[in-house]
C-alpha positions in Angstrom: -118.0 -36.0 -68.0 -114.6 -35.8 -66.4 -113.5 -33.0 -67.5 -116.7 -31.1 -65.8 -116.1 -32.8 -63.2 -112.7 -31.8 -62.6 -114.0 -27.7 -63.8 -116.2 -28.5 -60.7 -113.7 -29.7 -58.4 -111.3 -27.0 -59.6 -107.9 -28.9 -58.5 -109.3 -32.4 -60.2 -106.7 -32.9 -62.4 -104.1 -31.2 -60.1 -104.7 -33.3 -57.5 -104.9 -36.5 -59.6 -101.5 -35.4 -61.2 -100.2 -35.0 -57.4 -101.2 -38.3 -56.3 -99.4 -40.0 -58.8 -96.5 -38.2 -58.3 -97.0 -39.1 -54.8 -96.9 -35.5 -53.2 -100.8 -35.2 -52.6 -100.4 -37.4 -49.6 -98.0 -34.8 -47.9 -100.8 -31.7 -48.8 -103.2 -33.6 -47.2 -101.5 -35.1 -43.6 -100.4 -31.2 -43.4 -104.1 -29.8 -44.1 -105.2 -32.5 -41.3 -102.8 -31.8 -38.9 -103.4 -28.4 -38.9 -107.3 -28.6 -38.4 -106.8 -31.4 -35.5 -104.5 -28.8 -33.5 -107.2 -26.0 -34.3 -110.0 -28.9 -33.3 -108.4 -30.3 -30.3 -106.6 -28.9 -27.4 -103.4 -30.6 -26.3 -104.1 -33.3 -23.3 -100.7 -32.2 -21.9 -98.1 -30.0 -22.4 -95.8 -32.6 -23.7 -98.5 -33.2 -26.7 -98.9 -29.4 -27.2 -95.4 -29.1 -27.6 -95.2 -31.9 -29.9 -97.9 -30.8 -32.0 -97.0 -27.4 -32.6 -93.4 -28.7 -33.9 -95.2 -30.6 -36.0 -97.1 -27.7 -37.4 -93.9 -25.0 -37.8 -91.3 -27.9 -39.1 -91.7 -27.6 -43.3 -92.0 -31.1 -44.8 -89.2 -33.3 -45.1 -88.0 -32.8 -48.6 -86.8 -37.1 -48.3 -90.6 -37.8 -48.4 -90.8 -35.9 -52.0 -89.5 -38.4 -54.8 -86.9 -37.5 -57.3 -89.1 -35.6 -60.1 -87.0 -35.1 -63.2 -86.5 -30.7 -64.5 -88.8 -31.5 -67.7 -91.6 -33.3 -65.6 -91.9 -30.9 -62.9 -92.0 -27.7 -65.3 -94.4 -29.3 -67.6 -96.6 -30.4 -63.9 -96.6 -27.0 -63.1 -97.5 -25.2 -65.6 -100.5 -27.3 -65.7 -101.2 -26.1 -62.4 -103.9 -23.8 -61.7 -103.1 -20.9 -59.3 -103.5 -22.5 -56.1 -105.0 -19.8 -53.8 -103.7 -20.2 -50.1 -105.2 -21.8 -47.4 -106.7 -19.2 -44.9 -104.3 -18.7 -42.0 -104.5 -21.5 -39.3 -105.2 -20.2 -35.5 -102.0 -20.5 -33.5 -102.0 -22.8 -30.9 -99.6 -21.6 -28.0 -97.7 -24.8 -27.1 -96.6 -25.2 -23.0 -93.8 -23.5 -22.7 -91.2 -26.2 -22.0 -88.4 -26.3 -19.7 -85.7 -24.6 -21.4 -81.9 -25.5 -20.4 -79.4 -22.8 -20.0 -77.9 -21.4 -23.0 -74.7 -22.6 -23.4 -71.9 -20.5 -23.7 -69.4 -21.0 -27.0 -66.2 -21.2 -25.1 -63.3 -19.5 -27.0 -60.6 -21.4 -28.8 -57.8 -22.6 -26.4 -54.6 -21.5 -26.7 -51.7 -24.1 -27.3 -51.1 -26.5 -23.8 -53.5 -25.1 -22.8 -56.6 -27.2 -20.7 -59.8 -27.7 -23.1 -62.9 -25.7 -21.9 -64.8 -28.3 -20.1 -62.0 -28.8 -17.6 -62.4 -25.0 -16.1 -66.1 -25.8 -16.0 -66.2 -29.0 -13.6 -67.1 -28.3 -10.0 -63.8 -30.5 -9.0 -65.0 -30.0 -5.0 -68.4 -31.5 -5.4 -67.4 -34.3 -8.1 -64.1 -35.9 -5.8 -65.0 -37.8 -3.4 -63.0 -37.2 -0.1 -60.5 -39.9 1.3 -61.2 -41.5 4.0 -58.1 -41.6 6.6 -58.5 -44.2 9.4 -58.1 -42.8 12.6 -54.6 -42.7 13.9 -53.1 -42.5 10.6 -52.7 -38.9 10.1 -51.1 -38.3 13.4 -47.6 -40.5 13.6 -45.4 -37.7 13.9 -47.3 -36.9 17.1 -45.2 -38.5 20.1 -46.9 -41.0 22.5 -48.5 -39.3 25.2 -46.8 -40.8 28.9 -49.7 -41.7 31.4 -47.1 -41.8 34.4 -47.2 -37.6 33.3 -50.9 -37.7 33.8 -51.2 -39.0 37.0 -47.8 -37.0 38.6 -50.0 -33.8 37.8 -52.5 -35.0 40.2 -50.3 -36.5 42.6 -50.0 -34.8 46.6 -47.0 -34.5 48.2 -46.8 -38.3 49.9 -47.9 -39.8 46.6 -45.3 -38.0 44.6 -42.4 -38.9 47.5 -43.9 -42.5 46.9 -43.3 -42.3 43.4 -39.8 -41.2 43.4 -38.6 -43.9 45.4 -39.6 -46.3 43.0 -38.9 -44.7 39.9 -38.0 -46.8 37.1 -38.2 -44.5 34.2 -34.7 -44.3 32.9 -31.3 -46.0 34.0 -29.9 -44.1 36.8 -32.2 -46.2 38.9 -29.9 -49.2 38.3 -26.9 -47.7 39.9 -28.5 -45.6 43.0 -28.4 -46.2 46.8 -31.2 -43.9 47.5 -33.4 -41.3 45.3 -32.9 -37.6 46.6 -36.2 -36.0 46.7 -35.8 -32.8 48.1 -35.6 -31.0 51.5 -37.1 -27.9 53.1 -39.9 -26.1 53.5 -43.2 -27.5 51.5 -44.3 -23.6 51.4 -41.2 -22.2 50.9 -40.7 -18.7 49.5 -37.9 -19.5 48.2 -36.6 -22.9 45.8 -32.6 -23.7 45.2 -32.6 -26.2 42.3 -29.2 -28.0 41.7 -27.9 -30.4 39.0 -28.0 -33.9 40.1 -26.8 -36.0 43.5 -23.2 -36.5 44.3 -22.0 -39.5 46.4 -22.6 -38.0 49.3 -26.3 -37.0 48.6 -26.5 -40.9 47.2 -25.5 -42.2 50.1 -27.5 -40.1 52.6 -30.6 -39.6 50.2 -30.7 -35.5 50.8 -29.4 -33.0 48.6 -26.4 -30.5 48.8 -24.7 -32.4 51.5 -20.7 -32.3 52.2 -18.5 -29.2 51.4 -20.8 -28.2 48.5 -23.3 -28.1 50.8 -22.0 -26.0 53.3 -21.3 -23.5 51.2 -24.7 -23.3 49.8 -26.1 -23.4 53.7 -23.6 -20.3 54.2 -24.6 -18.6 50.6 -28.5 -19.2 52.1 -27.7 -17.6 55.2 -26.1 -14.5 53.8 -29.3 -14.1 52.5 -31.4 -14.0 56.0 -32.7 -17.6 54.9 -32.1 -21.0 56.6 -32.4 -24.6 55.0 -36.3 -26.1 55.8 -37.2 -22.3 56.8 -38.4 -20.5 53.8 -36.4 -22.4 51.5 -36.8 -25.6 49.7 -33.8 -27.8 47.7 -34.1 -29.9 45.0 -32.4 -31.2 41.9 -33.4 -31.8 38.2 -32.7 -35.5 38.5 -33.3 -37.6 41.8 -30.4 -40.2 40.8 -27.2 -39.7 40.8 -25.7 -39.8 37.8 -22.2 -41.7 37.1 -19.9 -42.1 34.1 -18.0 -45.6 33.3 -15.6 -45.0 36.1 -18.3 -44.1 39.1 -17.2 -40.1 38.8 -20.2 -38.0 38.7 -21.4 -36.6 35.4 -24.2 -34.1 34.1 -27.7 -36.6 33.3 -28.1 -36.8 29.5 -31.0 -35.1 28.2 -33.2 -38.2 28.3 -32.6 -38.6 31.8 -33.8 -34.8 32.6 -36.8 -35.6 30.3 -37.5 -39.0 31.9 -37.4 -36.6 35.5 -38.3 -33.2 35.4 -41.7 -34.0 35.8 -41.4 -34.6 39.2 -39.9 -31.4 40.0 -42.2 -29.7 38.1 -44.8 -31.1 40.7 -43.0 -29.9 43.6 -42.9 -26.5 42.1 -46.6 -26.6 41.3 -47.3 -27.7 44.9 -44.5 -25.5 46.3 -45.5 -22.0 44.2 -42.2 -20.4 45.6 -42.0 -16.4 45.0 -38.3 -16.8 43.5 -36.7 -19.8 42.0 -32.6 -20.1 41.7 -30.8 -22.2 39.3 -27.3 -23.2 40.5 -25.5 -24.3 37.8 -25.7 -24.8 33.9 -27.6 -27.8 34.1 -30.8 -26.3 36.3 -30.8 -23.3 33.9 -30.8 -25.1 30.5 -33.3 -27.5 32.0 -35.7 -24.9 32.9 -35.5 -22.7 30.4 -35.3 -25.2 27.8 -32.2 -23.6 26.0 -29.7 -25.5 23.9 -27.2 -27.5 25.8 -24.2 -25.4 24.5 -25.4 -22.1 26.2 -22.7 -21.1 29.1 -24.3 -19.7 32.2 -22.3 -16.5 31.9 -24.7 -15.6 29.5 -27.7 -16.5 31.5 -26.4 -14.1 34.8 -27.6 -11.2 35.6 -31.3 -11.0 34.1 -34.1 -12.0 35.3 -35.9 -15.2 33.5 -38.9 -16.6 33.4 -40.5 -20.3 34.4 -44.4 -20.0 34.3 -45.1 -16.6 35.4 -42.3 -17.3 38.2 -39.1 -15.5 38.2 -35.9 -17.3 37.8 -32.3 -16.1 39.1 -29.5 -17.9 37.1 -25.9 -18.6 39.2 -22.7 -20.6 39.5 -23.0 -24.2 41.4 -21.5 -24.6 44.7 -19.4 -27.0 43.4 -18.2 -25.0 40.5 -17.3 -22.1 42.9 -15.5 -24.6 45.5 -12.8 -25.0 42.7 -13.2 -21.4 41.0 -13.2 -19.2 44.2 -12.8 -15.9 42.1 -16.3 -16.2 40.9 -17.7 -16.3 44.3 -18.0 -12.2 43.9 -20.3 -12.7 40.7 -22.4 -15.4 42.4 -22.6 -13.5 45.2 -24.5 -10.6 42.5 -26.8 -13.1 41.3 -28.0 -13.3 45.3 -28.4 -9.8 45.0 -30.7 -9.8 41.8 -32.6 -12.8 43.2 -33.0 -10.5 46.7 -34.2 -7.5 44.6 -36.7 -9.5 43.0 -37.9 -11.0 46.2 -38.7 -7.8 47.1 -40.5 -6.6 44.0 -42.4 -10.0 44.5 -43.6 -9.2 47.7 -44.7 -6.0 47.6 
């Protein structure tokens, strides 16, 4: 009765033989997965995906249990030919998001970085550093707001100023500040080195024999102090050494000054400016204490856009009369340059 049963059935036995062995189970999950995917369409594309993975992976061979070489050739020589099943319908899964393909980097060479460091995007991984303000500018120097407000100043407010000027330490030791004299228009601007005693006592600059012989140098010219001329110095104190004697200002003292005379000369806009002495020209010019004015004479410089004569003090040429001659050249160039001005 069984065994026309199993003639019947065709894979009876087979499949009787396969359960035991445990393998049947496997034949079977496979047959029903395939005819739910053919069944049922995928509710998303994650489940489509799933499914058709299920269906292309081959069974796990781990599921199989250990079947001894004897037992298994006997089994299957038993076996009737098994015809195939007929070809399932493929079921196009959602195509899923595919990641770029990743490159296999080469082997480094020795010391040299791995792979993955070249790849980082260093500029978008490093968070920048935050600074706080004022930290990244020390080396910038303090800006003076006395500067500010001299830039903007009128003629009384700047004479004001002067007069009680604190800003470095000739002020301790001065009678009177020295402003200036002459011509607020003037076409042309004579700018010394510093008050003597005399200038300290009256509070007006080139006064006594130094200041004669600039009055006479002026008038050789065609020009007259307060007509068309204006004096000044580069500091408006007089500067003394240890002894009282007069001395050249120290480079702080121009610094802590200048800016005043660089107010006069924006209010003044003379045609032709005329240094007398090393100490104007250096100042000026901003050249290196050490430079003599013989090598400043005879050329024509430059202070914002203005021309600039270089030549010797009057003081100078009171005790070194032979250089009167080349002083009297630098009048000259400054004349000829007038002219060029003016035309």
């Amino acid at each position: 009765m069984n065994e026309q049963m199993n003639q019947e059935n065709g894979f009876g036995s087979s499949l009787a033989l396969l359960d035991a062995l445990g393998i049947g189970p496997v034949w079977v999950r496979r047959e029903l997965a395939v005819e739910e995917v053919q069944a049922q369409e995928p509710a998303s594309a994650a489940a489509a995906s799933a499914t058709a993975e299920a269906v292309e992976r081959p069974p796990q061979a781990a599921v199989q249990p250990s079947v001894s070489p004897t037992l298994e050739a006997e089994t299957m020589a038993e076996l009737p030919a098994v015809q195939a099943p007929p070809a399932a319908v493929p079921v196009e899964p959602a195509t899923p998001v595919s990641s770029p393909a990743r490159r296999s980097a080469p082997e480094p060479e020795e010391g040299a970085p791995p792979a993955w460091l070249d790849e980082m995007d260093f500029a978008a991984s490093v968070e920048p550093m935050f600074i706080p303000d004022g930290e990244d500018d020390e080396a910038a120097p303090a800006v003076d707001p006395l500067i500010a407000r001299i830039k903007q100043m009128d003629w009384p407010q700047l004479k004001e100023q002067v007069a009680d000027c604190r800003r470095c330490g000739l002020c301790q030791g001065r009678k009177k500040t020295v402003f200036g004299v002459g011509d607020e228009k003037a076409k042309w601007l004579f700018i010394g080195e510093g008050p003597g005693r005399n200038e300290d006592m009256q509070g007006e600059p080139f006064v006594g024999p130094a200041g004669k012989l600039l009055d006479n140098m002026l008038v050789s010219m065609g020009v007259k102090r307060g007509e068309s001329a204006y004096i000044a110095n580069i500091v408006k104190c007089r500067p003394t050494d240890e002894t009282g004697r007069d001395r050249p200002p120290s480079p702080q003292e121009v610094a802590s000054c200048l800016p005043y005379l660089q107010r006069q000369i924006e209010l003044i806009q003379p045609t032709v400016l005329v240094a007398l002495g090393k100490t104007a020209a250096i100042s000026l010019l901003g050249l290196d204490p050490a430079t003599p004015v013989a090598r400043l004479r005879g050329t024509v410089h430059r202070y914002q856009e203005l021309p600039l004569v270089v030549t010797y003090h009057p003081a100078y040429l009171l005790r070194s009369l032979q250089d009167k001659s080349k002083a009297w050249a630098d009048l000259c160039l400054a004349m000829s340059t007038y002219q060029a001005q003016a035309r």
